[in-house]
N, C-alpha and C positions, 0 to 999 in steps of 0.2 A: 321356407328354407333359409332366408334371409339369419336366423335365430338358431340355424344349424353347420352355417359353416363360419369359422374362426380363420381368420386373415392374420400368417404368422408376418410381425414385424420387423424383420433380422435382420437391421441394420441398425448402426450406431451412428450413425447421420440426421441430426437432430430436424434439418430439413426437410429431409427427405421423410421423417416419420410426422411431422408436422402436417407434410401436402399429403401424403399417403392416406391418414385418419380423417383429415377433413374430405377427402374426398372421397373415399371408400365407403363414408357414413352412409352415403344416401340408400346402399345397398345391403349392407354388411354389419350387424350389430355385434358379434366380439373379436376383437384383437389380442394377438400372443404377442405378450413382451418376454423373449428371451434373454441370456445376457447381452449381448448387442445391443438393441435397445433400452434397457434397466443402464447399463453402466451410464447412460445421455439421460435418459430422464430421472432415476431412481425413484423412490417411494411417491415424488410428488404428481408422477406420470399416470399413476393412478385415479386421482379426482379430476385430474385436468382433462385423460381419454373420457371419462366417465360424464363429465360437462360438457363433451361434446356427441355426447349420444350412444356413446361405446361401453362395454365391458369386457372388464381386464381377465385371459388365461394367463397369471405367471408362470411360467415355463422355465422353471430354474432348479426343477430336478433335483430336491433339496436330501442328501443322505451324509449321514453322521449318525453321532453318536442323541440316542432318543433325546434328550434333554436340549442339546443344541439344535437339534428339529424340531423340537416345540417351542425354543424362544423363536426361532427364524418366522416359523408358522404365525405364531400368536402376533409379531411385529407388521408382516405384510397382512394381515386381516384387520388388525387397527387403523391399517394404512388406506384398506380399501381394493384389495385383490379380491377380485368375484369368485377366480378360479385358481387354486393353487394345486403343483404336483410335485409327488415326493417318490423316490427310487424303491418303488416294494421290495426290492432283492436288501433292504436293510431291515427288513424284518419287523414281524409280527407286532415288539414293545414300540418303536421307533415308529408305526404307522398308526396303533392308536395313541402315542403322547401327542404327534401330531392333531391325531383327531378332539383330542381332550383340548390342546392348546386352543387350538381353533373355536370350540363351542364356548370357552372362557372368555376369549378376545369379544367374540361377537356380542355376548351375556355384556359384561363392562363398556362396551362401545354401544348397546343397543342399535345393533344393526345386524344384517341376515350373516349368517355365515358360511363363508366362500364353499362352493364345491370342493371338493377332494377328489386329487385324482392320485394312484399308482401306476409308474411307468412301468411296463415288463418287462419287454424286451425291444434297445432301437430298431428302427425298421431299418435301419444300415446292416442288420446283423441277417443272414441267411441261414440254412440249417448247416452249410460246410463252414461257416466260417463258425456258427454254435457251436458247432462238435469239436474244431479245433482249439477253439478259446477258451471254454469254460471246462472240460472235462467234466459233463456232466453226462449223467446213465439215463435223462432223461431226451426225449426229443424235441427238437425248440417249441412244438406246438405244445407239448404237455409241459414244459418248463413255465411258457405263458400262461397256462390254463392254471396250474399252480399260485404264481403270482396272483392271480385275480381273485383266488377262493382267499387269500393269506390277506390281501387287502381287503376283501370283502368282509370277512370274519375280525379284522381292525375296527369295524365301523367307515371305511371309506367310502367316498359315494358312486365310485368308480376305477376303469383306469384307461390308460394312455395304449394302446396296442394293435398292432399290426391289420386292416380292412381282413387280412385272410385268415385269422384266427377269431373273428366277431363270433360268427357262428357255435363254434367250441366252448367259445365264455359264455354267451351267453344260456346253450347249455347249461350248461356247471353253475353259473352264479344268478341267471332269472332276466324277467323282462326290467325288474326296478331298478337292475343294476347300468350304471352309464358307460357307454362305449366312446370314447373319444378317440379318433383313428388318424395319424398321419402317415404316410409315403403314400400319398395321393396324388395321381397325373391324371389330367387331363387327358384325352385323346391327342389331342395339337400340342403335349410338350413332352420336353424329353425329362430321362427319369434320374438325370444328375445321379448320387451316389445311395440315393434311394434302391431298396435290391427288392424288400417283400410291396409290394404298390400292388393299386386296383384304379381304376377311375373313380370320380365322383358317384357315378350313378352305380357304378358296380358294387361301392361301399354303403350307398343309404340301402341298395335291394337287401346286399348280407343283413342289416338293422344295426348300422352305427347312429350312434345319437347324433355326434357331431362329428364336423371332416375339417381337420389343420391342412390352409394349401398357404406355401409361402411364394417360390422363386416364379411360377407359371404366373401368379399375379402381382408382387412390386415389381418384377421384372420386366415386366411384357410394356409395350411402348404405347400402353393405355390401359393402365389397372383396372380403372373404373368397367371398360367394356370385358376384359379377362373375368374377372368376378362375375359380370352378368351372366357370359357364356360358362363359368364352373355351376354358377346356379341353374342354368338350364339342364346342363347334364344330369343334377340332383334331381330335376323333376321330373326326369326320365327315369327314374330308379324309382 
């Protein structure tokens, strides 16, 4: 389980992500750098987590226009991002230049290249608040279900979405496709502004590959032992 849960790093306290990754290692093999952390460490944060036992999800939700998607892409792969994700709702060219860029970078750098992931839909977003925002004829779980076949059909190797629509995707898009799942609580935390959540263990039963938990673990007044008890609850799923 250890290789399936991703410890998000959201803060821009260089300290604090310093003691966080050294001491999370012992448990925890990948970390999300979002902007928070990327703005403190940038591109070099990458070999450095990576030298210390870790691998990188860049969590930077990368959408524009295709071409400035695939320089962004191609630049963090040369850089040494394991795991990049890019906002599916930019569309079908925009996610495979991504995928092109990325299989380029990797080719020229001889080195693996990074996962791909599509975000769907945030798990901040509920279906009242989908229906009021987007005006869309669809309903958020088949909005999300959409997204995953439109990245899948990119060439992406996944995507980023809701523990209660796992089931739905993975339907529609198969067992090889990767589920990476955050608005994930614990039992013992609260659910901040997260709205669609599941526990740990409620997310691996649905069959998420892997589960982003951020504030329940740097925040807690002993990471190290929070991370143990998130992975215990994984091994009850």
């Amino acid at each position: 389980m250890r290789d399936r849960l991703i410890v998000a790093l959201d803060t821009d306290d260089g300290e604090d992500i310093d003691w966080l990754s050294g001491t999370l290692v012992e448990v925890v093999r990948w970390v999300k750098i979002g902007f928070q952390a990327f703005s403190t460490l940038g591109t070099e944060g990458f070999p450095w987590l990576n030298a210390r036992g870790h691998k990188v999800f860049l969590d930077l939700k990368f959408h524009d226009i295709p071409n400035t998607v695939a320089r962004d892409v191609n630049t963090m792969t040369k850089h040494g991002a394991n795991m990049i994700n890019v906002h599916a709702s930019g569309g079908l060219e925009m996610m495979q230049a991504a995928r092109d860029s990325a299989d380029d970078a990797a080719y020229e750098e001889n080195i693996p290249r990074p996962i791909l992931l599509g975000v769907t839909l945030l798990t901040s977003i509920d279906e009242t608040g989908f229906q009021q925002n987007f005006g869309s004829e669809r309903q958020l779980t088949k909005q999300v279900v959409y997204l995953a076949q439109l990245a899948q059909e990119a060439g992406l190797d996944g995507v980023v979405a809701s523990p209660l629509e796992i089931e739905t995707i993975r339907k529609a898009c198969g067992d090889n496709f990767l589920i990476v799942t955050p608005g994930i609580r614990p039992k013992w935390a609260e659910s901040n502004d997260q709205r669609r959540i599941t526990t740990p263990a409620e997310a691996i039963r649905r069959g998420a590959d892997y589960i982003v938990v951020g504030r329940p673990i740097i925040e807690a007044e002993d990471p190290l032992e929070a991370a143990g008890m998130i992975l215990d609850e994984m091994r009850e799923g």
